[in-house]
PDBQT receptor file of N, H, CA, C and O in Angstrom, charges set to zero:
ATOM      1  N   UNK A   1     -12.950-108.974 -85.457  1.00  0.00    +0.000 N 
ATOM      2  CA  UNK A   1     -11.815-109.776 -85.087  1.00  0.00    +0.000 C 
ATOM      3  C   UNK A   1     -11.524-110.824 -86.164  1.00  0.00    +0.000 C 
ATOM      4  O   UNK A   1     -10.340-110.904 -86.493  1.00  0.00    +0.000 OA
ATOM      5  N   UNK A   2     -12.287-111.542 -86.698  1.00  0.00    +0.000 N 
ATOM      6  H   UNK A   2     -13.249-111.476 -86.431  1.00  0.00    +0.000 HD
ATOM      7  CA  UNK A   2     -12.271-112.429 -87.989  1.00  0.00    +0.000 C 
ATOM      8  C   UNK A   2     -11.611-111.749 -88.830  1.00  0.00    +0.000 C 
ATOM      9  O   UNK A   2     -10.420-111.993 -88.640  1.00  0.00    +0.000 OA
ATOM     10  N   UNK A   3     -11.734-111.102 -89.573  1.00  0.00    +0.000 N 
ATOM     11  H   UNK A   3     -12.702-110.904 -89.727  1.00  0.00    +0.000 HD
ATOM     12  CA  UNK A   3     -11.803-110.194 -90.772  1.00  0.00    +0.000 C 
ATOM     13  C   UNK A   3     -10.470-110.061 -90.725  1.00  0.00    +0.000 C 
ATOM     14  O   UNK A   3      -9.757-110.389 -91.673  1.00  0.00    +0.000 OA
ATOM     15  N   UNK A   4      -9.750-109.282 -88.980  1.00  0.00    +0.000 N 
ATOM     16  H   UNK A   4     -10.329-109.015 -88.210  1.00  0.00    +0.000 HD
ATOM     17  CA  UNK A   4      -8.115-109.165 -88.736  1.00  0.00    +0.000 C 
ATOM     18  C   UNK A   4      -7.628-110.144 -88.633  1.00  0.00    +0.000 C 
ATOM     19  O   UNK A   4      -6.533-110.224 -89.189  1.00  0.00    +0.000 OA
ATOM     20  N   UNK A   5      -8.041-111.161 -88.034  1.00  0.00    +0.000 N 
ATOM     21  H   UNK A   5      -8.931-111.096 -87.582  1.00  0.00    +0.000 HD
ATOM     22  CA  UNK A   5      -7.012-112.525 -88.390  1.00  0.00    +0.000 C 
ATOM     23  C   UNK A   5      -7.145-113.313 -89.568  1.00  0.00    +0.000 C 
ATOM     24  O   UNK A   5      -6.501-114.360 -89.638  1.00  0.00    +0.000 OA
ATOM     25  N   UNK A   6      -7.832-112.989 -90.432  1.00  0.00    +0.000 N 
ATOM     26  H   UNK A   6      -8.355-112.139 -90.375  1.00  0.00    +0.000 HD
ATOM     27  CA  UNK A   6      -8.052-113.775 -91.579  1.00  0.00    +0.000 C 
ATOM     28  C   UNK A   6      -7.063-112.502 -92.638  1.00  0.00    +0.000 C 
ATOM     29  O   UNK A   6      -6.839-112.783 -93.815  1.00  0.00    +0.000 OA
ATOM     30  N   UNK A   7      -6.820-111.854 -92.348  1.00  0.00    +0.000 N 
ATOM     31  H   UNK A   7      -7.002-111.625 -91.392  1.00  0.00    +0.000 HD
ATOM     32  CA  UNK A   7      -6.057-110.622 -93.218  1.00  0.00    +0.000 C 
ATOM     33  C   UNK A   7      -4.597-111.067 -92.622  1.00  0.00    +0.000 C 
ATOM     34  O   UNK A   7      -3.710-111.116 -93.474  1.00  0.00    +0.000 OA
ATOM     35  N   UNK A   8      -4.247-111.375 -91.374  1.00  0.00    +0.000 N 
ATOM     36  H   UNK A   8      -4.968-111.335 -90.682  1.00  0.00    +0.000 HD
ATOM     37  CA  UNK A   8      -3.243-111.542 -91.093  1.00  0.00    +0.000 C 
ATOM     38  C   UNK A   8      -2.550-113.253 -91.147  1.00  0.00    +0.000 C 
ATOM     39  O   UNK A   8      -1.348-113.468 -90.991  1.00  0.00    +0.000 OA
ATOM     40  N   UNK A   9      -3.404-114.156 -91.351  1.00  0.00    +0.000 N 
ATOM     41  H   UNK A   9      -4.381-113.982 -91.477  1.00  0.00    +0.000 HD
ATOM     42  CA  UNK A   9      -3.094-115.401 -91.721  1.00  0.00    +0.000 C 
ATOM     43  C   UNK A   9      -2.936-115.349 -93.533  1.00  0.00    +0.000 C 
ATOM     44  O   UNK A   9      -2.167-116.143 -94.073  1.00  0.00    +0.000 OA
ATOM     45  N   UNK A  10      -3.500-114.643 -94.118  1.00  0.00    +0.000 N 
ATOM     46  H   UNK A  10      -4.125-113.998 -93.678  1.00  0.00    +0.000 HD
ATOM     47  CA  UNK A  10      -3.991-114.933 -95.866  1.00  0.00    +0.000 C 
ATOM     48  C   UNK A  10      -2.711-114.942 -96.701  1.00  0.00    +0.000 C 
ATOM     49  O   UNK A  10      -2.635-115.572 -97.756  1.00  0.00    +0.000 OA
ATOM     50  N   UNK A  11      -1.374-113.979 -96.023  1.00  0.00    +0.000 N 
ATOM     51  H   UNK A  11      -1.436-113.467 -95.167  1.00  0.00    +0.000 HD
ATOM     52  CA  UNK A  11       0.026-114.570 -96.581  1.00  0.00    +0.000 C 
ATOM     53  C   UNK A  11       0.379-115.439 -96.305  1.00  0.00    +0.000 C 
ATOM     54  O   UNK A  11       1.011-115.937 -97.236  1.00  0.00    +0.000 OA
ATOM     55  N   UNK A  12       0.367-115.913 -95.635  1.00  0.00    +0.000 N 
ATOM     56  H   UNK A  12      -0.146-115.508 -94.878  1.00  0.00    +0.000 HD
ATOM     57  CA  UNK A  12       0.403-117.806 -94.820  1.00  0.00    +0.000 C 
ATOM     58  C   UNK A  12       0.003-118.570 -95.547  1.00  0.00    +0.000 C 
ATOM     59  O   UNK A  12       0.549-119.671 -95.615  1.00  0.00    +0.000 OA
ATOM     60  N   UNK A  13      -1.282-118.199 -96.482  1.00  0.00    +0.000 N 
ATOM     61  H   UNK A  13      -1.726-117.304 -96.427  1.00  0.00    +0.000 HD
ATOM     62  CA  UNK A  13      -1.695-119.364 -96.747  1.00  0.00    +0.000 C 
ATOM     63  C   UNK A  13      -2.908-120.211 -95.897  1.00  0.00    +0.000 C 
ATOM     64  O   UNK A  13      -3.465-121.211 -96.349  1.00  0.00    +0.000 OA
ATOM     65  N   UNK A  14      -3.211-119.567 -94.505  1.00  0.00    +0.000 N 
ATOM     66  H   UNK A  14      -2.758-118.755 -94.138  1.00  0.00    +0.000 HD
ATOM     67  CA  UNK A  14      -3.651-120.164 -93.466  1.00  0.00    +0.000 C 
ATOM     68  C   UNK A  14      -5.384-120.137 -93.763  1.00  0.00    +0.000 C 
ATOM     69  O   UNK A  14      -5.574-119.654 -94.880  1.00  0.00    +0.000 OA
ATOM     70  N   UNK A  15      -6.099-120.347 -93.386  1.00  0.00    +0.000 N 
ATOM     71  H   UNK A  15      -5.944-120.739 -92.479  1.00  0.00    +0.000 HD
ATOM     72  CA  UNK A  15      -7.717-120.484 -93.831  1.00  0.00    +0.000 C 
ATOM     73  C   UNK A  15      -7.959-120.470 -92.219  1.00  0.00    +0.000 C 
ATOM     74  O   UNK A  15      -7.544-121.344 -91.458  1.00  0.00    +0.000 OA
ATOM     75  N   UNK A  16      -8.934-118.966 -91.720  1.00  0.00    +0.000 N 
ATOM     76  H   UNK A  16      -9.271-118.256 -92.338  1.00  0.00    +0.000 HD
ATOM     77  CA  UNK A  16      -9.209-119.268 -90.334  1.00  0.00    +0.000 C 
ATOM     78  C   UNK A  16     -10.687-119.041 -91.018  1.00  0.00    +0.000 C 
ATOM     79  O   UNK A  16     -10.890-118.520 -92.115  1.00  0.00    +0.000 OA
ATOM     80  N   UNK A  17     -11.493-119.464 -90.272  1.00  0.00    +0.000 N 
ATOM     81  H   UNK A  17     -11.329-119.888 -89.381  1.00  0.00    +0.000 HD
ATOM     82  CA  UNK A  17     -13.090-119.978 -89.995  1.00  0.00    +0.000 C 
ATOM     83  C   UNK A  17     -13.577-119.587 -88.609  1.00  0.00    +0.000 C 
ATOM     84  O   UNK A  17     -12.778-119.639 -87.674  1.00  0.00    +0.000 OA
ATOM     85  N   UNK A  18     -14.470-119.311 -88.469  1.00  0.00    +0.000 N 
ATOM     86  H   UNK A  18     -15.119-119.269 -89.229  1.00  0.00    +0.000 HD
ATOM     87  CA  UNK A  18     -14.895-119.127 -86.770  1.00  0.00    +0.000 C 
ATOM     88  C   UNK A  18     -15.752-120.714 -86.355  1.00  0.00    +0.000 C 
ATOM     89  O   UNK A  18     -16.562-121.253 -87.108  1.00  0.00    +0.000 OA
ATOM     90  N   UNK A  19     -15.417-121.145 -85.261  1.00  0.00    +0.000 N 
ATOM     91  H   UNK A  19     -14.758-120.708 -84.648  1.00  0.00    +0.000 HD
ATOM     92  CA  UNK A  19     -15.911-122.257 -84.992  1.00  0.00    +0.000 C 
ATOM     93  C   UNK A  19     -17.134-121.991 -83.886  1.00  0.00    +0.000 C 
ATOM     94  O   UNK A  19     -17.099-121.190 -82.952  1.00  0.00    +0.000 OA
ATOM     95  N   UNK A  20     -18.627-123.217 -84.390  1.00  0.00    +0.000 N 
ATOM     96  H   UNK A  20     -18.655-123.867 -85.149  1.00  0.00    +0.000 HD
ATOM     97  CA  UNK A  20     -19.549-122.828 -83.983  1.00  0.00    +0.000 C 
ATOM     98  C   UNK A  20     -19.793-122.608 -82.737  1.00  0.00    +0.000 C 
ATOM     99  O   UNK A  20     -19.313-123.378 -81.905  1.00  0.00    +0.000 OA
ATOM    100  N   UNK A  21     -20.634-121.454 -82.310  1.00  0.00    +0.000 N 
ATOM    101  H   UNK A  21     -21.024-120.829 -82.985  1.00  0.00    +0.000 HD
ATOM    102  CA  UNK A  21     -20.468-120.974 -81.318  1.00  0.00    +0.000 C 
ATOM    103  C   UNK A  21     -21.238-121.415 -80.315  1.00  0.00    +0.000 C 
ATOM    104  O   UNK A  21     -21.168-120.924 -79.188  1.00  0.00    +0.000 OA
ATOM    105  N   UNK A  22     -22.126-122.482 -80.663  1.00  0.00    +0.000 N 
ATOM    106  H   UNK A  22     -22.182-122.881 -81.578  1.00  0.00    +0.000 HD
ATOM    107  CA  UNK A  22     -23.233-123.732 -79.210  1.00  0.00    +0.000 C 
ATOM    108  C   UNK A  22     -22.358-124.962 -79.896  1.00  0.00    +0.000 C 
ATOM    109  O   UNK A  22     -23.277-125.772 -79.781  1.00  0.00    +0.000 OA
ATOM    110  N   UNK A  23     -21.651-125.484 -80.314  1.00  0.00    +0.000 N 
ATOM    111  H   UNK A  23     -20.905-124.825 -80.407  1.00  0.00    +0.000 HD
ATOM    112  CA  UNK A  23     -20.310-126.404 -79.893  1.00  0.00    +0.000 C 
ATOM    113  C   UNK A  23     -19.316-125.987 -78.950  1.00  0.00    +0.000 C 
ATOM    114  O   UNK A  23     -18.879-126.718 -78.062  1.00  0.00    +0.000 OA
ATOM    115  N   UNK A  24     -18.925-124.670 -79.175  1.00  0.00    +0.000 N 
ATOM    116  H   UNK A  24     -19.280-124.076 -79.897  1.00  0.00    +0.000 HD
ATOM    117  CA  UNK A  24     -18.189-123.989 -77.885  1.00  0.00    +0.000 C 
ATOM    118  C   UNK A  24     -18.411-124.088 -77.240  1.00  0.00    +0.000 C 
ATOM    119  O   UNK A  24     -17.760-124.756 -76.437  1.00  0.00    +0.000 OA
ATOM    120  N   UNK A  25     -19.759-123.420 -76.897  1.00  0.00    +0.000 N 
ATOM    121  H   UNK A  25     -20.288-122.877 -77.550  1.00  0.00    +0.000 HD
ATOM    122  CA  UNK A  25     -20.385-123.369 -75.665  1.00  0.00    +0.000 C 
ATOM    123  C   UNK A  25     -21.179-124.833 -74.765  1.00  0.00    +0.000 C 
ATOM    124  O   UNK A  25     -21.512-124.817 -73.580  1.00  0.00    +0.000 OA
ATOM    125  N   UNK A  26     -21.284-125.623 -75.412  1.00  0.00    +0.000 N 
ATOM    126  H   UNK A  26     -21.013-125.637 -76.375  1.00  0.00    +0.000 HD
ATOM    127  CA  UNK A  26     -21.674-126.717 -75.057  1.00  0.00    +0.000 C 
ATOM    128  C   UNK A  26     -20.522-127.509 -74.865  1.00  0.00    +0.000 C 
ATOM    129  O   UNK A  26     -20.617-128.560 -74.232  1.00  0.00    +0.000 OA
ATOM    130  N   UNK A  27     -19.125-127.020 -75.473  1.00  0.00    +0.000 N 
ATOM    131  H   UNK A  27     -19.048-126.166 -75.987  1.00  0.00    +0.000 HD
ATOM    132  CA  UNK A  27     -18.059-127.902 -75.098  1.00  0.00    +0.000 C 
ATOM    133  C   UNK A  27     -17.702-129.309 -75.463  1.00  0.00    +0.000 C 
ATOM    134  O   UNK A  27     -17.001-130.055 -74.779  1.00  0.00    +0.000 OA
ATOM    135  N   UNK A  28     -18.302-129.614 -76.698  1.00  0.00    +0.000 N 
ATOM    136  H   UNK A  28     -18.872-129.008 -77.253  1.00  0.00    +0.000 HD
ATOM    137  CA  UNK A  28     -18.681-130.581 -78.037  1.00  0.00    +0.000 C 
ATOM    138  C   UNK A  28     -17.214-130.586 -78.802  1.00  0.00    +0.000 C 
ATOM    139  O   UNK A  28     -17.038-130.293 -79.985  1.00  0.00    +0.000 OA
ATOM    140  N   UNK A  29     -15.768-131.161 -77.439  1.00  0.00    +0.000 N 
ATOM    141  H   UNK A  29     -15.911-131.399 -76.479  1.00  0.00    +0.000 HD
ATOM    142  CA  UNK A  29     -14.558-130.730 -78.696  1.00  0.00    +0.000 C 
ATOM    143  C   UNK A  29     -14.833-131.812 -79.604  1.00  0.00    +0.000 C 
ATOM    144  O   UNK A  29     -14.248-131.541 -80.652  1.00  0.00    +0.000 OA
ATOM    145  N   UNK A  30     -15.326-132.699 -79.687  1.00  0.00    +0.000 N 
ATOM    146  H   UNK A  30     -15.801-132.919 -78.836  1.00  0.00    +0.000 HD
ATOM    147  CA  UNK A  30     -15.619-133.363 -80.545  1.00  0.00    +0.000 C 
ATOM    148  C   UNK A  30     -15.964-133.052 -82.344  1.00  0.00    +0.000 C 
ATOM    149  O   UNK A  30     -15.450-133.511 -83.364  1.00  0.00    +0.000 OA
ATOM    150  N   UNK A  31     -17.047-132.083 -82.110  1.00  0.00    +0.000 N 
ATOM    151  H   UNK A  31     -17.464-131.711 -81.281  1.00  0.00    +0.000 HD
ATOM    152  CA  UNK A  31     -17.340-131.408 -83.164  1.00  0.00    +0.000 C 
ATOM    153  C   UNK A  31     -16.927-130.530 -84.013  1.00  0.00    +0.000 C 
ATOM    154  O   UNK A  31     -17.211-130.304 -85.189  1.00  0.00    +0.000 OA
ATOM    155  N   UNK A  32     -15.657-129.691 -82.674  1.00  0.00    +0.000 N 
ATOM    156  H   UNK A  32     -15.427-129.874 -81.719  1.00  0.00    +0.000 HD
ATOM    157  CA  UNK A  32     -14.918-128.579 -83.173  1.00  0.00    +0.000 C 
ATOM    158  C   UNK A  32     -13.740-129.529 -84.164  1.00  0.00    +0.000 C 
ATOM    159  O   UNK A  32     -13.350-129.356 -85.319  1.00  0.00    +0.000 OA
ATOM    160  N   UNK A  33     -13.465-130.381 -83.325  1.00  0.00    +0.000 N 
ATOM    161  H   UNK A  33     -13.782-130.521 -82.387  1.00  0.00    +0.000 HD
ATOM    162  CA  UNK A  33     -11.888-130.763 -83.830  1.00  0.00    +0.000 C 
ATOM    163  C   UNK A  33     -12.760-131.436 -85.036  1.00  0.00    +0.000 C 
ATOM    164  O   UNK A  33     -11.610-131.754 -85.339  1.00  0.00    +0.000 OA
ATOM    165  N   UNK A  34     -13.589-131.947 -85.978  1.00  0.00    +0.000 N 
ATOM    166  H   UNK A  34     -14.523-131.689 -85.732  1.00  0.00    +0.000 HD
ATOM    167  CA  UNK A  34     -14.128-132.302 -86.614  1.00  0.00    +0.000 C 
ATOM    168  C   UNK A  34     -14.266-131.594 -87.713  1.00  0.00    +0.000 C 
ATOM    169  O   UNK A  34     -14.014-131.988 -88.852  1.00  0.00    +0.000 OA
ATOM    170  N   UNK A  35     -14.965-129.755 -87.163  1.00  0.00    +0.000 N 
ATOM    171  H   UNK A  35     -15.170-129.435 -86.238  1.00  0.00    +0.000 HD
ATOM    172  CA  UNK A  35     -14.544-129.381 -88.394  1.00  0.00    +0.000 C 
ATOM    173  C   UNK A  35     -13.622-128.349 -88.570  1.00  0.00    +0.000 C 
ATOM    174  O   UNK A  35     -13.809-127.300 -89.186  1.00  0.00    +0.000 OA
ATOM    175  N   UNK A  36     -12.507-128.752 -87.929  1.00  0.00    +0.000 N 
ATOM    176  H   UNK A  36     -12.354-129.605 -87.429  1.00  0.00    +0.000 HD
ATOM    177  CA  UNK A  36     -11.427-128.197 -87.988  1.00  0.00    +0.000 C 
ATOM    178  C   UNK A  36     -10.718-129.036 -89.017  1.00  0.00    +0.000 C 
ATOM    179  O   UNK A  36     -10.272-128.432 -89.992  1.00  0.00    +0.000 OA
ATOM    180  N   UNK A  37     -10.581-130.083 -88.960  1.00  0.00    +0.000 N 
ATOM    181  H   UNK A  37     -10.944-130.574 -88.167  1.00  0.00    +0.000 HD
ATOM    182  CA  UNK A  37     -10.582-131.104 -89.661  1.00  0.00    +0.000 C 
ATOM    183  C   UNK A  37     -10.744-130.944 -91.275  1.00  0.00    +0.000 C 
ATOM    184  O   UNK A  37      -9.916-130.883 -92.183  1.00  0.00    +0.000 OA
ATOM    185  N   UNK A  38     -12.082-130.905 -91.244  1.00  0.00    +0.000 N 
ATOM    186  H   UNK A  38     -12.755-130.954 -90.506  1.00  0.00    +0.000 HD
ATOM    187  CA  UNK A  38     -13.134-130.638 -92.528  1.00  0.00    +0.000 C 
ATOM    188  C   UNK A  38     -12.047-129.048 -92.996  1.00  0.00    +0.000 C 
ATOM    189  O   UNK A  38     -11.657-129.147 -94.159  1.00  0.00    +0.000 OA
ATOM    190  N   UNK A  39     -11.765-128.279 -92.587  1.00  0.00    +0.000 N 
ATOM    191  H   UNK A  39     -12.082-128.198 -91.642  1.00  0.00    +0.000 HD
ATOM    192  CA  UNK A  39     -11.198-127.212 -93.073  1.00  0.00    +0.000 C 
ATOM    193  C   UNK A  39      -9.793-127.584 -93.677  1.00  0.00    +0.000 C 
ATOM    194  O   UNK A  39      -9.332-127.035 -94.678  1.00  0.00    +0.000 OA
ATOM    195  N   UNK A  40      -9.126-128.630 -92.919  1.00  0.00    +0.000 N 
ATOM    196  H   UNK A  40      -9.501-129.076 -92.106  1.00  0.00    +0.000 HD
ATOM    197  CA  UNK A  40      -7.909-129.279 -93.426  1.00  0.00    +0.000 C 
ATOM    198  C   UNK A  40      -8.136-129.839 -94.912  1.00  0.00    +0.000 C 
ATOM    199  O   UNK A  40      -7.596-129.365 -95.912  1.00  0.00    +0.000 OA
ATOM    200  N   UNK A  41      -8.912-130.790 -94.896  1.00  0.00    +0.000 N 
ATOM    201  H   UNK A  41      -9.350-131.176 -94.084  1.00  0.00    +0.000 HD
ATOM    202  CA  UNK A  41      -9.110-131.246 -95.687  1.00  0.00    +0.000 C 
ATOM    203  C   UNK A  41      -9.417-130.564 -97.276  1.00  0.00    +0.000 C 
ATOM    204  O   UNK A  41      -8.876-130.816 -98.352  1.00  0.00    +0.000 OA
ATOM    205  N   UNK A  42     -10.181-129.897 -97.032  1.00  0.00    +0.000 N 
ATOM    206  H   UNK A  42     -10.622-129.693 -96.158  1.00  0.00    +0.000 HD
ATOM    207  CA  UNK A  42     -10.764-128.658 -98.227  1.00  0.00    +0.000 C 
ATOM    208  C   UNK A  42      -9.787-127.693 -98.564  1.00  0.00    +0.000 C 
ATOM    209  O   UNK A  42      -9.855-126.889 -99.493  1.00  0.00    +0.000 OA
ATOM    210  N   UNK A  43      -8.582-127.871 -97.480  1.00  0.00    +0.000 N 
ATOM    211  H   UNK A  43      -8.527-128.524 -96.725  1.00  0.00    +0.000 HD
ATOM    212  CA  UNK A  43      -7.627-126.639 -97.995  1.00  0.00    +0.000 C 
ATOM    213  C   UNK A  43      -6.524-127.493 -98.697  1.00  0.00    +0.000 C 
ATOM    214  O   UNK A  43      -5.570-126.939 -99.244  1.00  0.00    +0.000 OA
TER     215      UNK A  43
């Protein structure tokens, strides 16, 4: 599933990442939106 949305964002321009998956699950939006963030930034 990565692989297809990262093929289908890459004319965009878009940078997808998979976000960690015991922040998910622990429900830590804190952390997500953090390094979602961190991905902004670097792009």
């Amino acid at each position: 599933m990565l692989k297809n949305l990262a093929e289908k964002a890459a004319p965009l321009n878009i940078p997808v990442q998979p976000i960690n998956a015991m922040d998910y699950g622990m429900q830590r939006g804190d952390n997500v939106l953090d390094y979602a963030l961190s991905l902004i930034e670097a792009h």
